[in-house]
Structures are given as structure tokens and as C-alpha cells.
C-alpha positions as CSV (number, residue, x, y, z in Angstrom):
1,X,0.0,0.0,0.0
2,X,3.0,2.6,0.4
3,X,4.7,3.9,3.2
4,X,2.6,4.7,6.6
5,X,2.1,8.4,6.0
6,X,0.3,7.6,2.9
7,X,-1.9,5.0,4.4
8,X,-2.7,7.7,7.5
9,X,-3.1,10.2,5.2
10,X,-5.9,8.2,3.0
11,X,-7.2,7.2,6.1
12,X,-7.5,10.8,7.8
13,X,-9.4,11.8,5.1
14,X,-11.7,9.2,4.9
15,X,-12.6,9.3,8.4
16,X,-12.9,13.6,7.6
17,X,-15.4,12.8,4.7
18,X,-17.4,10.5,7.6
19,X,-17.5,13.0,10.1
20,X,-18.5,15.6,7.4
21,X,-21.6,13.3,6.4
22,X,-22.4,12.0,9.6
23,X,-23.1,16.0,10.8
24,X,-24.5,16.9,7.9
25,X,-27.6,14.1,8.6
26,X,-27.5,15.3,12.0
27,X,-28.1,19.1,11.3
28,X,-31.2,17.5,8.6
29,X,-29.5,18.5,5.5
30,X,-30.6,16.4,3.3
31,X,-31.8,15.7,-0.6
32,X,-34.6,18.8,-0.3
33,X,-31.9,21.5,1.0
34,X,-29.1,20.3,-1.8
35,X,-31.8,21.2,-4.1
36,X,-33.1,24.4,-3.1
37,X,-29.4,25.1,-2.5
38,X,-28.2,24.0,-6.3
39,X,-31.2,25.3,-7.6
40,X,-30.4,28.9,-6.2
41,X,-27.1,28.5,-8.1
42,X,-28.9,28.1,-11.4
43,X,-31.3,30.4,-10.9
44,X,-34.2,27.3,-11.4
45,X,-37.1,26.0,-9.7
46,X,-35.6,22.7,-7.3
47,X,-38.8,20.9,-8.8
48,X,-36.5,21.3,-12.2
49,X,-33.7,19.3,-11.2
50,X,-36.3,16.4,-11.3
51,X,-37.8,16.9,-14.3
52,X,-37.1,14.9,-17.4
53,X,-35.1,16.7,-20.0
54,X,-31.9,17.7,-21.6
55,X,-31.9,21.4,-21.2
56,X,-28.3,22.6,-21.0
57,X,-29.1,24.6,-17.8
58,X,-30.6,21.6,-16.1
59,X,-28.8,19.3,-17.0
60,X,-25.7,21.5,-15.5
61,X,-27.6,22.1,-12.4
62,X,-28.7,18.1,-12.3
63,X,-24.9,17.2,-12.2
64,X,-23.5,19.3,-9.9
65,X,-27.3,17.9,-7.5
66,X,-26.0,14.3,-8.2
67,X,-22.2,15.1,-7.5
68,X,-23.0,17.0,-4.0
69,X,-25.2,14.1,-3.3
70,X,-23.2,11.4,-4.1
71,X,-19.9,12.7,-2.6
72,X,-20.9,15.2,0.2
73,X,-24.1,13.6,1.4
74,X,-23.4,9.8,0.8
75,X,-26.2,8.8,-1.5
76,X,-25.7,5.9,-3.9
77,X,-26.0,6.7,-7.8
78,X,-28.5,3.7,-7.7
79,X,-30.7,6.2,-5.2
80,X,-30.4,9.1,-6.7
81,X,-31.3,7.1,-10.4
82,X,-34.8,6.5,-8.5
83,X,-35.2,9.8,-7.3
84,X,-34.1,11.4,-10.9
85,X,-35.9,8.6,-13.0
86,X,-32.9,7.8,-14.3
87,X,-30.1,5.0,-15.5
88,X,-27.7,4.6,-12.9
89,X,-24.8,5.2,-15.3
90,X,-26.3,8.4,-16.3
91,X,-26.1,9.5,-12.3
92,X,-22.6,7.9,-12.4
93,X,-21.7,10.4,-15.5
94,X,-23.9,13.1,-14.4
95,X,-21.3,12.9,-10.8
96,X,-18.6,13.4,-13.0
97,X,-19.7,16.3,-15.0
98,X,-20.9,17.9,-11.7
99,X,-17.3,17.2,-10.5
100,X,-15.6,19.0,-13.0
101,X,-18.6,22.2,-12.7
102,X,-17.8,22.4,-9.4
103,X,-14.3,22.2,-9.7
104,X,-14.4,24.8,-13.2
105,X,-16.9,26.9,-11.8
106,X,-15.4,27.1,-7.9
107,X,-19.2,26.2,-7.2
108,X,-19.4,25.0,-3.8
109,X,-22.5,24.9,-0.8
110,X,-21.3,27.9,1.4
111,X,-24.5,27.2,4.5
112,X,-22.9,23.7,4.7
113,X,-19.4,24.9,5.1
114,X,-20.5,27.0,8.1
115,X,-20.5,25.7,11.6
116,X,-19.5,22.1,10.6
């Protein structure tokens, strides 16, 4: 696996990401505030990120839903394909596009940075 430092390193942040989730379900934020939240970013309706459709706009704002979801609240992509009515390779590529938004756009959820 590498030398020690690495493996405590990997398993710091692991147990960081935990901690991050676990207080996030304690404090209630859940799928409903990650939408109103994203939707606020995009300037949309959060009824809109689960609507059918390929609108650019939604679908931007649909990625970076399923990527906050999937990586900051713990949701599966097989979850989040039932709640979207859709393939759960298409939440798996929908994470990574909302990934790279986050990432290209600095895009980020500021009221669960706060007291955490």
C-alpha cells in the first residue's frame, strides 16, 4: 500500500469525509436542501432538477445535484437514479460532469461549510 504516512493520510481523510456526512444528517440536510441550494445557483425552480429533459441549464444544475449528493451527502447513484428517473450510469456520469462544474466553476454549498 506505500509507506505509513500515505496510508494515515488516505485514512484521515476518509474518516474527515465521515465525520462531514455524519453531521451533515445530524443538522437535517438532506436531498430537499441540496436542491433548493443548487437550484439557487442556477437560478431554477428545485422541482426542475427532477424533471425529465436535456436542457443545458438543467442538466448542468442536475450534475452538480447528483455530484454533492453522491460525494458530500453519501447517496448511492443507484438512489439518486430513482429519485431522478434515471439509468444509474447516467447519475454515475452526471457525478462526474458535476465534478468538474464544481471544480471549473469554484461552485461549492457555502451554508454547509458554516459551523460544521
Amino acid at each position: 500500500l506505500g509507506s505509513g504516512d500515505f496510508v494515515d493520510k488516505i485514512l484521515q481523510d476518509a474518516e474527515e469525509q465521515l465525520e462531514r456526512r455524519e453531521k451533515l444528517k445530524i443538522a437535517g440536510y438532506g436531498l430537499d436542501a441540496l436542491a433548493r441550494e443548487v437550484a439557487a445557483l442556477f437560478d431554477i425552480e428545485p422541482a426542475q432538477l427532477f424533471t425529465e429533459g436535456k436542457y443545458p441549464l438543467i442538466v448542468r444544475a442536475r450534475s452538480l445535484f447528483c455530484y454533492f449528493a453522491v460525494r458530500e451527502l453519501g447517496m448511492t447513484a443507484t438512489h439518486m437514479a430513482r429519485k431522478l428517473n434515471l439509468s444509474q450510469p447516467a447519475v454515475s456520469i452526471a457525478v462526474k460532469r458535476g465534478e468538474k462544474l464544481a471544480q471549473e466553476g469554484g461552485y461549492s454549498l457555502p451554508s454547509i461549510t458554516i459551523n460544521l
